[in-house]
BALO-647375 format. One record per residue (C-alpha): x, y, z. Coordinates in steps of 0.2 Angstrom, whole numbers, padded with zeros to 4 digits, always signed. Example, Ala and Ser with C-alpha at 12.3 -4.5 7.8 and 13.67 -1.06 7.14 Angstrom:
+0062-0022+0039
+0068-0005+0036
END
This chain:
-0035+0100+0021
-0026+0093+0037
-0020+0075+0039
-0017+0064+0054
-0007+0048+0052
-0007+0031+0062
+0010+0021+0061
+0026+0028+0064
+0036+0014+0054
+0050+0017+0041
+0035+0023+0028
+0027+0036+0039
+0044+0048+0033
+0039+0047+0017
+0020+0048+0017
+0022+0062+0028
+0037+0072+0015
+0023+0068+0003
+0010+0075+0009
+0020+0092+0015
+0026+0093-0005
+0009+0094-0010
+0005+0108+0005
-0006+0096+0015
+0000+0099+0034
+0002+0083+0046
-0005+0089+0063
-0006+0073+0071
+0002+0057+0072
+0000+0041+0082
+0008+0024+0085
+0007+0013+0099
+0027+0013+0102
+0029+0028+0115
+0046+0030+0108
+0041+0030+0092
+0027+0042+0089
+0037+0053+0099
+0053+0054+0087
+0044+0055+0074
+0033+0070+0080
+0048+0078+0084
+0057+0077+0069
+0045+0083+0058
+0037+0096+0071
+0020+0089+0075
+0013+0095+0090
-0001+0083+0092
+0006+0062+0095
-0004+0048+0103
-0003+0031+0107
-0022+0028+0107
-0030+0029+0091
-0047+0032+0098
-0043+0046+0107
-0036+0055+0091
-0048+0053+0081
-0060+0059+0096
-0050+0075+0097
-0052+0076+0079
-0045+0094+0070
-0041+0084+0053
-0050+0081+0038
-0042+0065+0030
-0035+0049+0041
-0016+0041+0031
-0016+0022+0040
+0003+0019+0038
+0004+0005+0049
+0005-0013+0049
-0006-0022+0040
-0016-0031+0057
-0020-0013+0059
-0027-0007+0043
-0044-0015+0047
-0049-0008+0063
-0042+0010+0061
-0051+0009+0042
-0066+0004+0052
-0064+0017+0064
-0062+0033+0052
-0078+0025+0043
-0088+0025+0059
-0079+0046+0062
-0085+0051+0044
-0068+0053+0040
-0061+0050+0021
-0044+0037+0024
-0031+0033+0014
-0023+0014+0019
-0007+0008+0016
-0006-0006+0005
-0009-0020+0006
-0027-0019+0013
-0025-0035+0021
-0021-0054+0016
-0040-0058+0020
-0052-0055+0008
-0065-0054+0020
-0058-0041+0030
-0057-0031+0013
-0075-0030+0010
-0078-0028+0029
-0068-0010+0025
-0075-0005+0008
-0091-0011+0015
-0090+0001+0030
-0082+0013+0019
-0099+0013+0007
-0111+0014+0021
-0104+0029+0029
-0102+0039+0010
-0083+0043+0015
-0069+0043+0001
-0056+0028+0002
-0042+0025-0005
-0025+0014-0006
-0007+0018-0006
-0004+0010-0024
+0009+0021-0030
+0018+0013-0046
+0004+0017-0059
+0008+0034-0056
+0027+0034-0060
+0030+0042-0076
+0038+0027-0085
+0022+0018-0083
+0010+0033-0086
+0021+0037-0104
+0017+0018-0108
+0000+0021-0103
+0000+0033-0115
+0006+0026-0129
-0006+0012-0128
-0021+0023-0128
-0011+0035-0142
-0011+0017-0153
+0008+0018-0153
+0011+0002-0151
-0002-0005-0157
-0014-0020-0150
-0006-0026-0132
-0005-0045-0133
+0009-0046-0120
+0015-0038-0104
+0030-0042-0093
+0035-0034-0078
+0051-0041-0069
+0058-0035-0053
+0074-0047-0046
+0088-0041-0035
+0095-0044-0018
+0089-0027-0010
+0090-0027+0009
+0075-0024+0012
+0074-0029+0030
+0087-0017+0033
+0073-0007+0036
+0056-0019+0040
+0064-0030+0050
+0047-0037+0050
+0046-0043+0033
+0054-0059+0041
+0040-0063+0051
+0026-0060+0039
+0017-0075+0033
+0015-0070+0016
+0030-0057+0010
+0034-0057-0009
+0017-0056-0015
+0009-0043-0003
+0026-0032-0003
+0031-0033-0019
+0017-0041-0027
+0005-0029-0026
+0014-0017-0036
+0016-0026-0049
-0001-0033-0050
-0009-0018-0050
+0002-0010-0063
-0001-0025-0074
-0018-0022-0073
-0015-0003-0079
-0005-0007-0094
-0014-0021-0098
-0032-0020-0091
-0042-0030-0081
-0037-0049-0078
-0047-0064-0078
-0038-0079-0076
-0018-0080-0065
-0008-0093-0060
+0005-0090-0047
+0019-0100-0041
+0030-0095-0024
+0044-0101-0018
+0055-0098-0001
+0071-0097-0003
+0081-0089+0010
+0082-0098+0025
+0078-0084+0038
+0060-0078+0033
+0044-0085+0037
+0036-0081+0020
+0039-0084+0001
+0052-0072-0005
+0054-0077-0025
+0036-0081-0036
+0031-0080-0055
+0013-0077-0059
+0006-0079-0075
-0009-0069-0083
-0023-0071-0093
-0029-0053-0095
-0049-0049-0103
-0043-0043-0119
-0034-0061-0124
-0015-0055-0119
-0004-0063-0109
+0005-0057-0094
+0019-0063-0082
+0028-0054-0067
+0042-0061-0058
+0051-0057-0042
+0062-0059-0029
+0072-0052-0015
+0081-0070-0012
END
């Protein structure tokens, strides 16, 4: 199996160190920062960079496309390796409209391709050793699940972009917590979030609480912050 990759931002180092540690080779990567894709092909000796989508997926030679860029262009490279038959992994999160969402796993579906999301915190080993002790009946019935995550991290140290996104905390953060909630605790039925901006110099909430009524009866709440 060969992977391209589309973005050339801070996680494109990892993605593409992960995928080497499983044997997967990169062969090609593209971004539309000329600067960019260029560094990045060379440090990690990619012969193949691009700044037009298109014409890599055109040139083809790869068997899985990694979107690992921003999220305003998870839908139309999604859409474009849908309409390429080519299986795609997306960074999360998909997008902050629903609608572009189903456009994706609707396009997805129609052209029988695999898809997937970059949703890694299920798959740490704390989590999937509490996992198991819920299935081994351990623990006992789960009536309760709390997943906190507050500190002052820099975190624009390295997205500067962050700043400017219009909704940060939940879609950053967020979405790891959500979806890991859902693995310890199962599917949810009813939430209630609050949000909150607190520092001064970003556009979109950075603290929130959100409280969960899961199918089984428990309760959940996450809370977190960069603030």
């Amino acid at each position: 199996m060969r992977v391209a990759l589309t973005g050339c931002g801070f996680w494109s180092r990892f993605q593409i160190a992960g995928w080497r540690e499983i044997g997967v080779p990169v062969v090609a990567v593209h971004s539309r920062n000329p600067e960019r894709v260029r560094a990045t092909a060379e440090r990690f000796g990619i012969d193949r960079a691009y700044t037009d989508l298109n014409r890599m997926v055109a040139d083809g030679g790869f068997d899985v496309l990694d979107v690992c860029s921003d999220v305003p262009g998870h839908l139309p490279a999604v859409l474009l390796a849908a309409q390429a038959g080519l299986p795609v992994i997306c960074q999360k999160p998909l997008s902050d409209k629903p609608e572009e969402v189903a456009r994706m796993a609707e396009a997805c579906r129609s052209a029988g391709i695999w898809w997937a999301v970059h949703e890694n915190w299920r798959f740490q080993r704390p989590f999937r050793v509490m996992r198991g002790w819920i299935d081994g009946g351990e623990i006992g019935a789960v009536y309760r699940v709390r997943l906190t995550f507050l500190q002052s991290f820099p975190v624009f140290d390295n997205q500067p972009q962050l700043k400017e996104a219009e909704r940060f905390i939940l879609s950053d953060l967020g979405t790891h917590l959500l979806d890991t909630a859902r693995y310890l605790g199962g599917e949810v039925d009813r939430l209630f979030c609050l949000a909150a901006r607190v520092r001064p110099d970003v556009r979109g909430e950075d603290s929130a609480s959100v409280l969960l009524r899961f199918e089984s009866g428990a309760h959940g709440y996450l809370e977190m912050t960069y603030a």
